[in-house]
N, C-alpha and C positions, 0 to 999 in steps of 0.2 A: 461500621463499614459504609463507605458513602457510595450513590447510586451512583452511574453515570450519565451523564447530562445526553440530554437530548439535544443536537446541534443542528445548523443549517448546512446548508452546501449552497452560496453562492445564490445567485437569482434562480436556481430550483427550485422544483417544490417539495423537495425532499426534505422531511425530519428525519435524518437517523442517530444512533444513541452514537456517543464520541468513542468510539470504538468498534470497528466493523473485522468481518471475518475474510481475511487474503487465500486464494484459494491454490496458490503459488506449490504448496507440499502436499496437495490433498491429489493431485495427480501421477505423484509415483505409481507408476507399473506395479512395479514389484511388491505393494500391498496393498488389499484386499477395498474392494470397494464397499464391502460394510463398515470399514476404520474410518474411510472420510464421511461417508452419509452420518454415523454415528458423533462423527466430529460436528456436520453442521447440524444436524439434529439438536447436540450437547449448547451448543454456540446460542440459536433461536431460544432453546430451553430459557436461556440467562436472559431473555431481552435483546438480543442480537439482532439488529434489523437491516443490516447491510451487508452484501455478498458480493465479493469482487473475484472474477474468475478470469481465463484470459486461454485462446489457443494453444498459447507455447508454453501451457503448464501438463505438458500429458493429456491427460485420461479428465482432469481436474472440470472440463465445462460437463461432461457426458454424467458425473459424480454428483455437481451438482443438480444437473436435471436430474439425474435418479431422487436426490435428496429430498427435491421440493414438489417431485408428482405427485406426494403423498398429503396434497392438501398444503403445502406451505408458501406456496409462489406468491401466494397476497401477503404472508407474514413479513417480507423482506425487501429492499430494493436493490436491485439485480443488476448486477455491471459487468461486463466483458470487456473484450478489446477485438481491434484487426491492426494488420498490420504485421503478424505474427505467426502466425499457422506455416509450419514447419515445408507446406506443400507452395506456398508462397512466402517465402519468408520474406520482410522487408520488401515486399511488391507492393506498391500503392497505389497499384493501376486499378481502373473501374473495374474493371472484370475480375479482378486478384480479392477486392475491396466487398464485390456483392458476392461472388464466393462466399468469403469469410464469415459475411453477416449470416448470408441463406445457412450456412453447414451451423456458426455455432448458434441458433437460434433453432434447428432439428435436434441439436445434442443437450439444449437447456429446455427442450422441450416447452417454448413458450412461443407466442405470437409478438409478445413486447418486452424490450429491455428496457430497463429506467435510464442505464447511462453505459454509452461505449465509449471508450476512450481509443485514438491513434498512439498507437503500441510502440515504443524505444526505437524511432527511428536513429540510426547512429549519428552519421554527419552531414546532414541535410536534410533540411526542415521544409525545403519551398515545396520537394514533391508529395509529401505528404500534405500538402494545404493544398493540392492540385485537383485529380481524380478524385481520391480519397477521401477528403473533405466535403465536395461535389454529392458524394452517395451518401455519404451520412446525413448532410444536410437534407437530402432530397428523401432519404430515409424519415426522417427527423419530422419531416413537413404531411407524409402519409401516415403519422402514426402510429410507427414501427419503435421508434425509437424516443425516448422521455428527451435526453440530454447529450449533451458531445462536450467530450474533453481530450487531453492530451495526457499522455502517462510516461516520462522522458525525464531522464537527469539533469540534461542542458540546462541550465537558468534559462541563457539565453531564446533556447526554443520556447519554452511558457511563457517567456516578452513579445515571441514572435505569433505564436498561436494565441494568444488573448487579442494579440492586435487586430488578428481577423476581425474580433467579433462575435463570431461563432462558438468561442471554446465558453461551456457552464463550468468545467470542473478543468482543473491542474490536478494531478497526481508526479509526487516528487519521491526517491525514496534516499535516506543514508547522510540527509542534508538538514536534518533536524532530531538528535542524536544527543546524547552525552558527550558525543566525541569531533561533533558537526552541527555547528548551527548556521551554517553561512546560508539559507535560505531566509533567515529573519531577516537581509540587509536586500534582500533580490527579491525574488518571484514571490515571498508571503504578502509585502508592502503592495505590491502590483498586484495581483490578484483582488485584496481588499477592494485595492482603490476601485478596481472594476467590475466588483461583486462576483467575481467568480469565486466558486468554491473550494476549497482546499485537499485534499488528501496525501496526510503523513503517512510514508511504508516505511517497511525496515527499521523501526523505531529500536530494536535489538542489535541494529547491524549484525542482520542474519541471526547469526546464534551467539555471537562475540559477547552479548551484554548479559546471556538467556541465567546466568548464574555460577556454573562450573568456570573454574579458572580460566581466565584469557588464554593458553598458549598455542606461540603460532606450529600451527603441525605444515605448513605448504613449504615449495623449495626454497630453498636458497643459496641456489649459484647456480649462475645460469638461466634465468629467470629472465623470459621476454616481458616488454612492458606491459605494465597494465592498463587496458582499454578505459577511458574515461567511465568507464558503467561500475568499473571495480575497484574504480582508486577510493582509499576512503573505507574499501568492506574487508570482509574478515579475511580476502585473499591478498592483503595488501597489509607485510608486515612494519610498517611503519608505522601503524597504527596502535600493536600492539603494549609498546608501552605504556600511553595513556590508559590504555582499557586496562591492563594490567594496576596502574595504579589507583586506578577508580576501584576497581574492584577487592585491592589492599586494604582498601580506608572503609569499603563498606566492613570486609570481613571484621575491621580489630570491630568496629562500632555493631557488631551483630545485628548487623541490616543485608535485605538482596539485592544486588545493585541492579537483578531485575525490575524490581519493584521500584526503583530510582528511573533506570531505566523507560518503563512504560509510562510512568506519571509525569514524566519530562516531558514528553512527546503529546499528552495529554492536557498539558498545561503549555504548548504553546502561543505565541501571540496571534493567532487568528482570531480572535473576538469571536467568538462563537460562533467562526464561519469554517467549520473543518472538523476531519475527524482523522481518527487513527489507526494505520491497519495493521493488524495481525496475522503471519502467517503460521499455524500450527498445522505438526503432520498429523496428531491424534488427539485424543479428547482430553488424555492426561496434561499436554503441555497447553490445548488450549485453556483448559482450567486454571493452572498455573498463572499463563496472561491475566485471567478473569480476575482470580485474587490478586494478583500483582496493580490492577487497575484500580481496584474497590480498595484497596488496604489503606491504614492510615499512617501517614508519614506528618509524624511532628514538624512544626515549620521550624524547629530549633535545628533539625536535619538538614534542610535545604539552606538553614543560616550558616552554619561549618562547611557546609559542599562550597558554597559563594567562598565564603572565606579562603579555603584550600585550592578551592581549582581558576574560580572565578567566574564560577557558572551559576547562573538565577534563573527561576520561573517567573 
């Protein structure tokens, strides 16, 4: 079972292992905050050394500060976002922006984040690079903050926010995939070239890839479009088929198209500038991830997936 690598991120100074823990499900309400602490608790156990949390995941920043009071805040590097908090949602004014910092830094219960990211602003980039960028920066400069990224689907906004300057990290999710790779021809190339660091999400498109059969359970008729954030993910049945027959071809060859799945995402072209995030609601499925990461996959596997789909690591 091979370990996972220890990566960079960009002109940071961050080592983390190529696989970090997304804190996206660890925020449901309606279960118990000993399921998530037990989750990152399970996660660190493994070597886990990066923890991405974010406002508009629930309960998910207050979960992990419960997680890491207990001595673990030095074991991990710790990322949030603004931009997102349900009481400002999508406000990236200064006063919306030190909000967001001051409240999730009382619920992660720390004085320093390693890296925040400006959180999915929809269609416009410039004011998010306004105010917004202003306080992080100025954040950034007091020693509050390690690093500044942008966490956004648009290609084009990770072309626009590296141009700043200012951006250490890109976070992209759903666009480097089994079923999407259109980030190797955009923002992976760009980033490199200007040593920002990477972060792959949704490497499962959501739960689409996680093992049990593709099928799509959402409407269909009458069906308003779907918002650029969602074209591409498991709410968008057009996708369906591929996933469905990716996961055909795993089942006859008694492989998990998880475990295809996560090592794609793992094996992208970032040169050892990036990692990959997981979002698990419990300890069971983040385990699952773990060995789906660690497992070995014959390269004779990946030689027949080329062959069939036309897809290479």
């Amino acid at each position: 079972m091979p370990d996972l690598e220890i990566r960079r991120l960009g002109r940071t100074d961050m080592k983390p292992k190529s696989l970090g823990l997304g804190g996206g499900y660890l925020g449901d309400k309606t279960r118990p905050d000993n399921e998530a602490v037990s989750t990152i608790h399970a996660a660190i156990d493994q070597g886990i050394n990066f923890v991405d949390t974010s406002p508009e995941y629930g309960v998910s920043e207050y979960r992990v500060g419960l997680a890491l009071s207990s001595g673990l805040r030095d074991k991990v590097y710790l990322q949030t976002k603004v931009g997102s908090h349900p009481k400002y949602l999508r406000d990236f004014s200064r006063n919306a922006t030190t909000w967001s910092l001051e409240n999730s830094f009382k619920l992660l219960k720390t004085d320093y984040v390693d890296s925040v990211l400006i959180h999915g602003p929809r269609y416009d980039i410039e004011t998010p690079l306004g105010h917004c960028l202003d306080v992080m920066v100025e954040w950034k400069a007091k020693g509050r903050i390690g690093h500044i990224g942008i966490g956004v689907r648009q290609h084009e906004f990770h072309k626009r926010a590296i141009e700043t300057g200012e951006m250490d990290i890109i976070l992209s999710f759903l666009d480097y995939t089994l079923l999407s790779q259109s980030l190797e021809k955009t923002s992976i190339p760009l980033a490199l070239k200007n040593d920002v660091g990477i972060i792959l999400a949704s490497p499962l498109t959501g739960s689409l890839l996680a093992g049990p059969e593709p099928i799509f359970g959402g409407p269909t008729n009458g069906q308003e479009e779907l918002p650029p954030s969602l074209v591409g993910s498991r709410m968008d049945p057009s996708i369906y088929p591929m996933a469905h027959k990716i996961w055909k071809w795993c089942q006859i060859r008694g492989l998990n198209i998880r475990d295809l799945a996560i090592q794609f995402a793992l094996n992208a072209p970032v040169k050892g500038n990036g990692i990959v995030l997981t979002g698990p609601s419990n300890v069971t499925e983040f385990n699952q991830v773990f060995c789906s990461a660690t497992a070995d996959i014959p390269e004779s596997v990946w030689k027949e997936f080329k062959a069939e789909f036309g897809i290479t690591t």
